[in-house]
C-alpha positions as CSV (number, residue, x, y, z in Angstrom):
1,X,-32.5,-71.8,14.0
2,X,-29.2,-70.7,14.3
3,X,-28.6,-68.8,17.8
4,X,-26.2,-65.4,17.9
5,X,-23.8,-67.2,20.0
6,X,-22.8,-69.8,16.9
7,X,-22.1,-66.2,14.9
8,X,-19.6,-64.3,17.5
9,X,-17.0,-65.3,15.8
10,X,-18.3,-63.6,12.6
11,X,-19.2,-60.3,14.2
12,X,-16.5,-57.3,14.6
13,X,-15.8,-56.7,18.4
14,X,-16.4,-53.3,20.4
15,X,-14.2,-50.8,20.9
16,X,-14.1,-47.2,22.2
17,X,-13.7,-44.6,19.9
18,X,-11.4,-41.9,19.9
19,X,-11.5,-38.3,19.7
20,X,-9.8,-38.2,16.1
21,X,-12.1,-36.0,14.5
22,X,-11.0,-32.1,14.0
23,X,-13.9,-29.5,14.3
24,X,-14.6,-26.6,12.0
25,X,-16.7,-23.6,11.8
26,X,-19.9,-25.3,13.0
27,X,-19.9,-23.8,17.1
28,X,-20.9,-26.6,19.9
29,X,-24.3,-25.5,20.5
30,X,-24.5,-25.5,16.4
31,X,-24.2,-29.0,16.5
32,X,-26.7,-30.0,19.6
33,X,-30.3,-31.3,18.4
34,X,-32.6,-33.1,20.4
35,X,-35.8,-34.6,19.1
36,X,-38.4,-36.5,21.6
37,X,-41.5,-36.7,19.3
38,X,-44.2,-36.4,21.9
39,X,-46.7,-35.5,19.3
40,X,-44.5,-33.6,16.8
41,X,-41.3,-33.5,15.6
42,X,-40.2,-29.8,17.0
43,X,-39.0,-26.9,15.2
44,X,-35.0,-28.9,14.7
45,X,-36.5,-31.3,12.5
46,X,-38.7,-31.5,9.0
47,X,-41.0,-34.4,7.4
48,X,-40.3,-33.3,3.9
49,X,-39.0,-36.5,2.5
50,X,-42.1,-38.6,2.2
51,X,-43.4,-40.9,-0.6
52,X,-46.1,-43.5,0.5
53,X,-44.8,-42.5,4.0
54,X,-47.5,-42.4,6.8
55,X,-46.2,-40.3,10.3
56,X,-48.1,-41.5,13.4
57,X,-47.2,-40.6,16.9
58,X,-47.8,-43.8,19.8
59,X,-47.3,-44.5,23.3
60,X,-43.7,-46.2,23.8
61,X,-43.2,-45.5,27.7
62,X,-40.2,-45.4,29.1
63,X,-38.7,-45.8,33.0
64,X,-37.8,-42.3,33.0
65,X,-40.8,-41.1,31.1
66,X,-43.9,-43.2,31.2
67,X,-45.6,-40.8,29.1
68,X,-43.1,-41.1,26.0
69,X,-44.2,-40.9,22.7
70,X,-42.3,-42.2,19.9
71,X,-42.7,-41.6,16.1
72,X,-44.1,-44.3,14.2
73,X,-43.5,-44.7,10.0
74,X,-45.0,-46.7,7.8
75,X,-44.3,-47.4,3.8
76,X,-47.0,-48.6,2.4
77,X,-46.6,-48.8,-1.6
78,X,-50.8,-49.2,-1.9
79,X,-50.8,-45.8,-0.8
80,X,-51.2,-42.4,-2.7
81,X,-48.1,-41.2,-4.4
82,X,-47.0,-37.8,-2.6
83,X,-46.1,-34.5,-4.3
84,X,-42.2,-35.3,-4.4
85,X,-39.9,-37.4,-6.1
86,X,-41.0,-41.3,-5.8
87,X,-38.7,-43.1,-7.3
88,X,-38.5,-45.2,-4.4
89,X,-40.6,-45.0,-0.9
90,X,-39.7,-43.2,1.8
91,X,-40.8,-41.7,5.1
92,X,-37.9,-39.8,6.6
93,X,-37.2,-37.1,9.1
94,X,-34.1,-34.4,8.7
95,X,-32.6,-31.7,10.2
96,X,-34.3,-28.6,9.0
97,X,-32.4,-27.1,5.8
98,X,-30.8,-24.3,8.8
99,X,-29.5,-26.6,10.6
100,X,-27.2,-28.9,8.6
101,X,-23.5,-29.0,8.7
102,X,-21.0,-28.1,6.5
103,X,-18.1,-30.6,5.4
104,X,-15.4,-31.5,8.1
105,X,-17.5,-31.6,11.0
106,X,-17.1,-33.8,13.6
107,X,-20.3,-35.1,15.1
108,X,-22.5,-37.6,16.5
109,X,-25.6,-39.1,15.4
110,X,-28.0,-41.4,17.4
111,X,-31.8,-42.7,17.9
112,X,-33.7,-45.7,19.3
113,X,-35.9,-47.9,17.0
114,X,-37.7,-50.3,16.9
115,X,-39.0,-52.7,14.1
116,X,-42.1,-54.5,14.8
117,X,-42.0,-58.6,15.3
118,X,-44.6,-58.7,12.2
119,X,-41.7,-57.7,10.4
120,X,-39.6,-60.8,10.7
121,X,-39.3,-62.1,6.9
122,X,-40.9,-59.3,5.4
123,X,-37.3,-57.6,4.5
124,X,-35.3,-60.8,3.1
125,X,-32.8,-59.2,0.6
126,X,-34.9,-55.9,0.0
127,X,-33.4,-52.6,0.1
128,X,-34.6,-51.3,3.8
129,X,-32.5,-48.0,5.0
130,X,-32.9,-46.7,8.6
131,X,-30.6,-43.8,8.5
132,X,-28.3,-42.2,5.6
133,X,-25.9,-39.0,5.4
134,X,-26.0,-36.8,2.3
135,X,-23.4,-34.5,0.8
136,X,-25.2,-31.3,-0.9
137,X,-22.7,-29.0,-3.1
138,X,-22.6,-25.4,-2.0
139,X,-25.6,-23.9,-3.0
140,X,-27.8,-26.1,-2.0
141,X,-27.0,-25.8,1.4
142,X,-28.6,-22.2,2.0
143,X,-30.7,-21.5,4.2
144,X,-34.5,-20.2,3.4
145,X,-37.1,-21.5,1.1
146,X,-35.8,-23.1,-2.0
147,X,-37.6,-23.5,-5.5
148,X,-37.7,-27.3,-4.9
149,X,-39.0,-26.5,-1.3
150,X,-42.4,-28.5,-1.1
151,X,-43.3,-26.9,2.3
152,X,-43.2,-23.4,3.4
153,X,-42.5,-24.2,6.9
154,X,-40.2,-26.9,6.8
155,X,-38.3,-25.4,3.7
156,X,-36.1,-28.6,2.3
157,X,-34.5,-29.4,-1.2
158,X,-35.2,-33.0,-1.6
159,X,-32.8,-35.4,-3.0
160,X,-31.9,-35.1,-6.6
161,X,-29.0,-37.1,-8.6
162,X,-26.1,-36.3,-5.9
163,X,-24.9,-39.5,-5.7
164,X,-25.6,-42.3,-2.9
165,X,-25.9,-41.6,0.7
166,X,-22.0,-41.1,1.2
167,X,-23.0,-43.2,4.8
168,X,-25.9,-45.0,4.9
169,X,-27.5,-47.9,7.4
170,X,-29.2,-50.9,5.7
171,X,-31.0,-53.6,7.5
172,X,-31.4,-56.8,5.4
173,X,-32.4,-60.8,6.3
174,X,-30.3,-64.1,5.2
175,X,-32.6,-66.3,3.5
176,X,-31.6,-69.2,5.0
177,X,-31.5,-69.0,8.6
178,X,-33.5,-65.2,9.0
179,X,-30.6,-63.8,10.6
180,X,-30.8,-60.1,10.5
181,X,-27.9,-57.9,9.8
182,X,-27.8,-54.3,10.4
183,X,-25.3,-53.3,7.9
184,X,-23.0,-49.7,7.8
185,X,-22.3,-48.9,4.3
186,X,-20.2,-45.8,2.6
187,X,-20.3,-44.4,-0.6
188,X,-17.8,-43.0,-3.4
189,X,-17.2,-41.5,-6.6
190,X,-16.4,-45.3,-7.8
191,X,-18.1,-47.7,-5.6
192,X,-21.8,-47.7,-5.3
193,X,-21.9,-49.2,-2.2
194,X,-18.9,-50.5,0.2
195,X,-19.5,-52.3,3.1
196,X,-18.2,-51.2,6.0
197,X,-19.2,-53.9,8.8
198,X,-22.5,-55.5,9.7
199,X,-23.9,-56.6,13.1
200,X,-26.2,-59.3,13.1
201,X,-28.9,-60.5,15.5
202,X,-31.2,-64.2,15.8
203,X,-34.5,-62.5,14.7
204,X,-36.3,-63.5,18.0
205,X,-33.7,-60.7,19.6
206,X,-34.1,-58.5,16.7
207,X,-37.7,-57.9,16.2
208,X,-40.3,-56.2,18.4
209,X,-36.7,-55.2,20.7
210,X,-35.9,-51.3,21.1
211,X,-32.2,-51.1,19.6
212,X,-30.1,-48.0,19.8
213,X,-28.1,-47.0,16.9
214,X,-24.9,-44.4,16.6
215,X,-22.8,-42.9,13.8
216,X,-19.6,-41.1,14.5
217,X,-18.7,-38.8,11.5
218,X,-15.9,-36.5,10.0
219,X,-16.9,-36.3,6.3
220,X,-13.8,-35.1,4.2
221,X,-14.1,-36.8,0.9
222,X,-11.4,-38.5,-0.2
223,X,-11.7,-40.6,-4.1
224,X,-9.8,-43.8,-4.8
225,X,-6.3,-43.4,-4.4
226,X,-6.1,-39.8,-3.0
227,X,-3.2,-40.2,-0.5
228,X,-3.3,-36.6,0.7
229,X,-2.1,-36.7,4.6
230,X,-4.9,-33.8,5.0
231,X,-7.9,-35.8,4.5
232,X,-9.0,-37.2,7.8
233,X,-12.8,-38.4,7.0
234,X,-13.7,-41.2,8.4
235,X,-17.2,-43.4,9.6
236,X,-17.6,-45.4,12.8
237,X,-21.2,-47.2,14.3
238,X,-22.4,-48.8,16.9
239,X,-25.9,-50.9,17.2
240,X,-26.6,-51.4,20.9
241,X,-22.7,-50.8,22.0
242,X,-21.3,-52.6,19.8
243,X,-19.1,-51.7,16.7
244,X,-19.8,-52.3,12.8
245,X,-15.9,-53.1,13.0
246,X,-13.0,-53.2,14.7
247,X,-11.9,-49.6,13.4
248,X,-13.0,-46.5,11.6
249,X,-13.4,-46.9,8.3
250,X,-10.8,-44.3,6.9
251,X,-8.5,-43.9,9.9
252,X,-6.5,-45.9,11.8
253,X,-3.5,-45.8,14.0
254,X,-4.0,-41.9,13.7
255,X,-3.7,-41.8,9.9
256,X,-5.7,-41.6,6.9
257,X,-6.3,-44.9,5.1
258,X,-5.8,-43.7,1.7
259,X,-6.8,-47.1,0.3
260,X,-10.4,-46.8,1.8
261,X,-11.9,-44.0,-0.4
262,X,-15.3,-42.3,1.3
263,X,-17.6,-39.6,-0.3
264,X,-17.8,-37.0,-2.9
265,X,-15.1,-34.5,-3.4
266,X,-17.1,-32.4,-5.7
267,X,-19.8,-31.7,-3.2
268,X,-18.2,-29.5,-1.4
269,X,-21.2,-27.7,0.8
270,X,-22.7,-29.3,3.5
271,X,-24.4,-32.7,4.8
272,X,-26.9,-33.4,6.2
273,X,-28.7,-36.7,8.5
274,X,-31.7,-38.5,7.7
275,X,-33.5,-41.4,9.3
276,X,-36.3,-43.5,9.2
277,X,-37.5,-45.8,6.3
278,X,-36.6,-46.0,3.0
279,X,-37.2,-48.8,0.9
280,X,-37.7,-50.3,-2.1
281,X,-41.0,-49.5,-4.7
282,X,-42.3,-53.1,-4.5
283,X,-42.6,-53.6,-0.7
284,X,-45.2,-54.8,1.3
285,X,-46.0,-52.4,4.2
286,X,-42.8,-51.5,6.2
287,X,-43.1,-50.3,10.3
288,X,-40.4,-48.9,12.0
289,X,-40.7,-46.7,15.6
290,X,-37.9,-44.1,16.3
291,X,-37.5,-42.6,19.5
292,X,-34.7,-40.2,21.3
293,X,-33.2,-39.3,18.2
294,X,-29.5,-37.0,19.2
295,X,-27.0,-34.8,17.5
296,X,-23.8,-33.8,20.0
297,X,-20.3,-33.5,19.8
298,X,-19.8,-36.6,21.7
299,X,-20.6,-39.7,22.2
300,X,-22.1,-38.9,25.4
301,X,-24.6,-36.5,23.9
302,X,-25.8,-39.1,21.7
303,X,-26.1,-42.3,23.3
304,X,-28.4,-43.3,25.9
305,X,-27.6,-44.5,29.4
306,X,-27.0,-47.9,30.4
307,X,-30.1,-49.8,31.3
């Protein structure tokens, strides 16, 4: 089995990131959410985009908290079919509707998780998604019940035909050696899917291993070839400190890379963060954990401390 150390040389080193992002309307305080899940996931958060997705809450202590609880999700395509859309499964936790952001706001994502050691092989080329950030157009970002809205106290319009996640995580396995990659991916009017960077793990390390998982964001969508000076957007991660690349995608050396398109420019409202599992129709069951899940202004809100 090939070891991590024969891959270093494939994997993008770390660096810090910079404070390149500008801030809009959306205050501080508007952008601080914390979410523990000792038995619920708190007034911040909503469940509303489930299909085949089971919630459970277990034990996952922790040095500082030895009575921490952390959320587990399970796909399981034997399951009943929920009341939503199910055109693939999912089990996912989001912001509530009042919370999300609009465009051009700078901010920091970040969780813990963990995916269980039984599910070494079970993911081979299959389409698993931890985490994925949505563009809405305008009115769908209101706050309130909407018509869609499947619950009346977590009001949420689920995912219709807006295009892919404009960011989006992926976690899939090489067939021949099991390596797993963790894989950051954006989104365009063009391009389905463009890979950002990956970081991969020997599957021994991967699995049954608490990870911790960041996304820096500044969404301005920009389309193929738009070389306006004004659009800063831009996408960096981190899995366990260390970067999906070397540098943002869509900035560098202070500029705009006008050649690395990101997003939708015709959704102009808001986005919004989800995270969890989603996955393809045909799976076998799928576990994840999540724990200490973080929205800040920095990365220092966000990312857990050393050790």
């Amino acid at each position: 089995m090939w070891k991590v150390s024969i891959l270093v040389a494939t994997m993008l080193l770390w660096c810090p990131s910079s404070g390149f992002g500008q801030t809009n309307m959306a205050s501080t305080n508007d952008r601080v959410l914390i979410g523990e899940f000792d038995g619920s996931l708190g007034p911040d958060l909503t469940d509303a985009y489930q299909c085949q997705g089971k919630f459970e809450y277990v034990p996952a202590p922790t040095p500082d908290r030895p009575a921490n609880q952390a959320l587990s999700i399970t796909l399981d395509p034997s399951a009943p079919l929920g009341s939503g859309r199910c055109s693939s499964l999912r089990g996912e936790v989001s912001e509530a509707v009042q919370l999300r952001l609009p465009l051009r706001t700078d901010v920091w994502y970040g969780f813990r998780f963990m995916l269980p050691f039984y599910m070494k092989g079970k993911i081979g080329s299959g389409h698993l998604v931890l985490a994925q950030l949505k563009q809405r157009a305008e009115a769908q970002c209101s706050t309130g019940k909407t018509p869609m809205s499947s619950r009346i106290d977590h009001p949420v319009a689920p995912t219709k035909a807006d295009g892919n996640p404009t960011i989006a995580v992926r976690v899939f396995e090489d067939i021949g050696s099991g390596i797993a990659a963790t894989q950051l991916t954006v989104s365009s009017v063009n391009v389905k899917r463009i890979a950002v960077g990956a970081v991969l793990r020997d599957p021994d390390d991967f699995y049954g291993t608490w990870h911790t998982l960041l996304i820096h964001a500044y969404v301005d969508p920009r389309a193929e070839g738009d070389a306006d000076a004004n659009k800063k957007g831009f996408v960096e991660g981190f899995l366990d400190r260390q970067a999906f690349r070397r540098d943002p995608y869509g900035f560098a050396n202070g500029k705009p890379k006008w050649n690395e398109p990101f997003g939708y420019p015709r959704l102009k409202g808001c986005d919004y963060f989800k995270f969890g599992l989603y996955g393809d129709p045909t799976v076998v069951p799928w576990n994840v954990l999540i724990d200490r899940f973080r929205r800040g202004t920095t990365r220092q809100d966000v990312e857990p401390p050393p050790g």
